[in-house]
C-alpha positions as CSV (number, residue, x, y, z in Angstrom):
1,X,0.0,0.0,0.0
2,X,1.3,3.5,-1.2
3,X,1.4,5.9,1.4
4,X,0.3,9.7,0.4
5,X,0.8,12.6,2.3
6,X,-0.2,16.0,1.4
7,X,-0.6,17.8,4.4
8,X,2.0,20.5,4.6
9,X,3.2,20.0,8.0
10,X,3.5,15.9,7.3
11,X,5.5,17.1,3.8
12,X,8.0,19.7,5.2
13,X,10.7,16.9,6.7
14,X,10.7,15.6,2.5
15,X,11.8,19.5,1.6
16,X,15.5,19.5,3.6
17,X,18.5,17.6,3.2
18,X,21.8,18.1,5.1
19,X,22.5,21.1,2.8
20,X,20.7,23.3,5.0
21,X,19.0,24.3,1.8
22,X,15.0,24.7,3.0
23,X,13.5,26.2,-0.6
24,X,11.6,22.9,-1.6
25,X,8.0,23.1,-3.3
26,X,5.6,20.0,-3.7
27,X,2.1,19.0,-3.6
28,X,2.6,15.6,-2.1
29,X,4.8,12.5,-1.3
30,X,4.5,9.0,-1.9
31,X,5.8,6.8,0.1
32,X,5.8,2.7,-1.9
33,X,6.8,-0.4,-0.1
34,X,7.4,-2.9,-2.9
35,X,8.8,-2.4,-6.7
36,X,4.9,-2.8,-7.5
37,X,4.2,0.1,-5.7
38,X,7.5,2.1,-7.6
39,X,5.9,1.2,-10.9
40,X,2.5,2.4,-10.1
41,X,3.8,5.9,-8.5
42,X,5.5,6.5,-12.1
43,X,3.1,5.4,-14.0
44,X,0.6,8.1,-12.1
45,X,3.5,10.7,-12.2
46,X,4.5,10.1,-15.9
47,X,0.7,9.7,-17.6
48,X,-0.3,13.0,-15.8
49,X,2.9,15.1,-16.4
50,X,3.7,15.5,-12.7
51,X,7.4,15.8,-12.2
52,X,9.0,13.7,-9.7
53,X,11.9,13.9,-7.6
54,X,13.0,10.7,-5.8
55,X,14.4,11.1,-2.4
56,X,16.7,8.7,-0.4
57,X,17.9,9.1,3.7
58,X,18.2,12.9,3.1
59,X,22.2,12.7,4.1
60,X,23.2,14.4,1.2
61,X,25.0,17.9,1.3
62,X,24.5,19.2,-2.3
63,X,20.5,19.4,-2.2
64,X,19.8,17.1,-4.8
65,X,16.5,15.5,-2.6
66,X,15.2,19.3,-2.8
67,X,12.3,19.1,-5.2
68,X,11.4,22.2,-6.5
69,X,7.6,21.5,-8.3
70,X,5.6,18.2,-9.0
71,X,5.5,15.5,-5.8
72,X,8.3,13.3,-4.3
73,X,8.6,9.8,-4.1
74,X,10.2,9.0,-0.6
75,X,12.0,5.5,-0.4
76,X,12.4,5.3,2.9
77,X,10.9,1.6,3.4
78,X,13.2,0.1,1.0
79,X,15.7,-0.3,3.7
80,X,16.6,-4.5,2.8
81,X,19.0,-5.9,1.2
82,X,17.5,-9.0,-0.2
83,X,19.9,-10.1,-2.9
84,X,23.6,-8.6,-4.3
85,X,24.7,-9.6,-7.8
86,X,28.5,-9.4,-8.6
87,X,29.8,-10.4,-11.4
88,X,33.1,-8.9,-10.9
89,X,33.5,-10.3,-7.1
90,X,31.7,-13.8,-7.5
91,X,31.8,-15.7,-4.0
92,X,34.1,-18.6,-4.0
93,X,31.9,-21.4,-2.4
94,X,29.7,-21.6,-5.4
95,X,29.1,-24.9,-7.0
């Protein structure tokens, strides 16, 4: 289940980053738990011309999570590892 906030006190957290910058502007954030959830969030952003900026743990120092129009797509619940593929580094106790 997609998680949508739209309330601006619930959104203002999503418009800061460790920049310090604080000039964000959105109309709502979605927050997805499975890749199902990710696919549906783009479709919606992409069919109604809504741009999207996709936000991680809101460490970095350059703003880059700062939206500035459109709605943000927050993946804070993809916090797992399930599965690493290295092709370059393959483990040694494969058979």
């Amino acid at each position: 289940m997609i998680v949508v906030k739209k309330n601006p006190d619930e959104i203002l957290s999503y418009l800061e980053d460790a920049s310090n910058f604080r000039e964000g502007k959105i109309n709502k954030v979605f927050i997805p738990e499975n890749e199902n959830d990710v696919i549906e969030v783009l479709h919606h952003c992409t069919s109604n011309k809504i741009p999207l900026t996709v936000a991680g743990g809101g460490t970095g120092t350059v703003g880059g999570k700062i939206p500035r129009e459109g709605a943000l797509i927050s993946m804070e619940k993809f916090d797992k590892i399930k599965k690493i593929y290295d092709k370059y580094h393959p483990r040694s106790d494969k058979k």
